[in-house]
N, C-alpha and C positions, 0 to 999 in steps of 0.2 A: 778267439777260437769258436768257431760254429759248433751247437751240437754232435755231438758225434756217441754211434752207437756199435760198441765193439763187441764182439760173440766170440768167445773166445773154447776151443774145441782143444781137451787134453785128453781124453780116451779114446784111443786107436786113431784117429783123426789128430793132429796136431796143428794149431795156426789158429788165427784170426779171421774173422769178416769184421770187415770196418765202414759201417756204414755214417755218412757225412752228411747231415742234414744242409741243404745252401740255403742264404738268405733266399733266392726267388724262388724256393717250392724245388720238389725233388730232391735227388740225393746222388751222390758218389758214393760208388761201393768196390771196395778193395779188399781183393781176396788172395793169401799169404795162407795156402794151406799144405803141409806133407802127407799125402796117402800112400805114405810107403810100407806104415805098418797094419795099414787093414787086411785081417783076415779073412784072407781067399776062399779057403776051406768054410768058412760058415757062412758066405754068399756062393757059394758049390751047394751048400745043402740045400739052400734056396730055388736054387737056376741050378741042375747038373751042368748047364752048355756056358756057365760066368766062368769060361777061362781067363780073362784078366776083365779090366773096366779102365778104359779110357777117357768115360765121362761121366761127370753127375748133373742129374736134376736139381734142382733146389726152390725152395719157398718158405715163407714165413708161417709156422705153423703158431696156434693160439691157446694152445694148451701145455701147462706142467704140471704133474701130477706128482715130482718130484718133493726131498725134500728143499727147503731155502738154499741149503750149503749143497747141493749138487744142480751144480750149473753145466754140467755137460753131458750128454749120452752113447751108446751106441748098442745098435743091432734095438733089442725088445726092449732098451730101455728107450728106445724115439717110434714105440708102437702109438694107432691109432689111439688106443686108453690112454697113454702117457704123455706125447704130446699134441694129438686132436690133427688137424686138418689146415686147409690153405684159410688164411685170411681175405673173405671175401664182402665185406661192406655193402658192395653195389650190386650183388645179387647176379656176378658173369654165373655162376653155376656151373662150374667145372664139374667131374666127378668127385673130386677130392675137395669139393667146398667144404666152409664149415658148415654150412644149411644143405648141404645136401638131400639131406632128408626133408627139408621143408617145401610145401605143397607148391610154393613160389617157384623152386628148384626143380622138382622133377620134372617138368615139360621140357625144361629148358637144357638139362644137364646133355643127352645124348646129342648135342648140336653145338657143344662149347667147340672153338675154335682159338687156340690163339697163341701167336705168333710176334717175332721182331716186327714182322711188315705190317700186319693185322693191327697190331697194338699202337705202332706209329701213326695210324692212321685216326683208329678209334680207342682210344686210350678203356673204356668202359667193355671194349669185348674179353679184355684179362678179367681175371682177378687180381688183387692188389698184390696180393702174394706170392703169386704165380712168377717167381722172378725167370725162372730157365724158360716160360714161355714169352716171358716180355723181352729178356735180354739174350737168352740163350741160354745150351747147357756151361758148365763149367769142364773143361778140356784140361788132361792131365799131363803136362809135359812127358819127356823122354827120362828126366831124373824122377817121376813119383811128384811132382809138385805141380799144385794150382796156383797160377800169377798173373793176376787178371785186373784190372778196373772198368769198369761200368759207370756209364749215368743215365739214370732212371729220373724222366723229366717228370714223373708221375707219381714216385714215391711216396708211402702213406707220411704224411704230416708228422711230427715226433711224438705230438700231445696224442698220435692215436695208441702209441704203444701201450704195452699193459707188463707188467713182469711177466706174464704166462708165455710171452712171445718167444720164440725160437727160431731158431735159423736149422734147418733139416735137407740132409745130402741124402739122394738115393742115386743110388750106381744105377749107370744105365748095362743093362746086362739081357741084351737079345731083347724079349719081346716082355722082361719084366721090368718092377724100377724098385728090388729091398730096401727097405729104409737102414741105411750104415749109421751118420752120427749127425747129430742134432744137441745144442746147445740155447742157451738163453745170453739175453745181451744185457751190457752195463751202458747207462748211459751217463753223460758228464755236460756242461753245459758252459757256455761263455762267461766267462769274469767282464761284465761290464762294468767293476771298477777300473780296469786296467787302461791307462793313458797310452792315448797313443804315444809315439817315439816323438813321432815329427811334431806333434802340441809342445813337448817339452824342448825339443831344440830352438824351436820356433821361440816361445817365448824369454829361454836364454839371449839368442841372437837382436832380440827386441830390446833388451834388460843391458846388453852391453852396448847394444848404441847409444840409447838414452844416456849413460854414465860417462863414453866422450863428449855427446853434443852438451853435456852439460860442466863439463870441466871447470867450464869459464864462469858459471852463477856462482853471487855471492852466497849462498848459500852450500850448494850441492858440491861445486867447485871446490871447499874446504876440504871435503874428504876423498878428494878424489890421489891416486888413484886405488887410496883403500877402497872404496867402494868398489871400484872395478871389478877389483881381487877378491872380492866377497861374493860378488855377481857371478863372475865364473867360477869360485869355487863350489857356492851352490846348485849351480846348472850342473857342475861334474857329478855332483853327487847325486843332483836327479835323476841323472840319466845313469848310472851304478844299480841305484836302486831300482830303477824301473826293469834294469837288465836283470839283476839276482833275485828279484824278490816278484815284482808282478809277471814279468816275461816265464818265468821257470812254474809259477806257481798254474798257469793259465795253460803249459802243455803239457 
């Protein structure tokens, strides 16, 4: 099982992002979200003209100001104070960096650009974070659901995470973008004890030819073909266990 790094949204927002770290760098990111009970009226007070929202923004924001046991937000609890800004490393300097305010940044902020095309091109004109400019917005089906996957051949590294990190949706609503709900992510990592399958069939299948070709030794011969029957009994139960115990334990 690859790293993988789940955010999981229970206030007014419902679902998952699942972001999947690959071995070659980058990441998969699957999104299984219901915005069917986001209150309208309190993005109305925001935007009068947010008669509904068919899309959100989203980015990886760097700050929780939360307590440890609340891992999910919405509306003024995924404010600038509470969860901070886009995750920006390489200094693109969007408006919404987290350096925004540094001297680095402000030259550069009013000229960020960045886009699917832009990004494929020049992976350094985003910010890292910046996923709805790298990948696009997230689009809201006709039942209220987001169901999407992505791969993002750029994704920040996993070792770059920190707890503070969150995954934050702003409705796109005319010419504004409220911040609705934003969560923090659990991350879980490969069982590199876990055998492969094909190792242990393999060396079954190796274990029961050795036991015919050896039928006929004065020796090995003797116990044949208990020994066979002890060869495959233990191969079955290798591969039992590898199914009940490391297979189950690893997803």
């Amino acid at each position: 099982m690859l790293p993988t790094t789940t955010y999981t949204f229970t206030n007014g927002v419902h679902g998952t992002i699942t972001v999947v770290h690959l071995s070659a760098g980058g990441a998969e990111i699957v999104a299984d979200l219901d915005m069917t009970n986001v209150d309208l009226d309190i993005l109305r007070s925001l935007d009068p003209k947010c008669e509904s929202v068919s899309a959100y923004k989203w980015h990886i924001h760097t700050k929780w100001t939360h307590e440890p046991s609340v891992k999910s937000g919405l509306f003024g609890q995924c404010s600038l104070s509470a969860a901070g800004n886009h995750y920006d490393p390489d200094f693109a300097c969007g408006p919404n960096s987290e350096y925004v305010t540094a001297d680095k940044c402000k030259a550069a902020t009013s000229s960020y650009k960045c886009s699917p095309a832009l990004y494929a091109t020049n992976p350094l004109v985003c910010e890292r974070g910046d996923l709805s400019g790298k990948l696009g917005d997230m689009q809201v089906g006709k039942t209220g659901k987001i169901s999407h996957t992505w791969i993002d051949n750029h994704y920040p590294d996993v070792s770059e995470s920190t707890p503070q990190w969150n995954m934050l949706l702003h409705a796109v609503c005319n010419s504004t973008t409220p911040r609705v709900a934003c969560a923090t992510g659990v991350t879980t990592h490969e069982r590199l004890y876990a055998t492969p399958v094909g190792l242990v069939a393999a060396t079954l299948v190796i274990a029961l030819v050795a036991c015919v070709g050896l039928r006929h030794h004065p020796t090995f011969g003797r116990f044949y073909p208990t020994n066979l029957a002890v060869v495959a009994s233990l191969g079955v139960l290798a591969l039992l266990v590898y199914q009940d115990i490391v297979v189950n334990v690893s997803l």
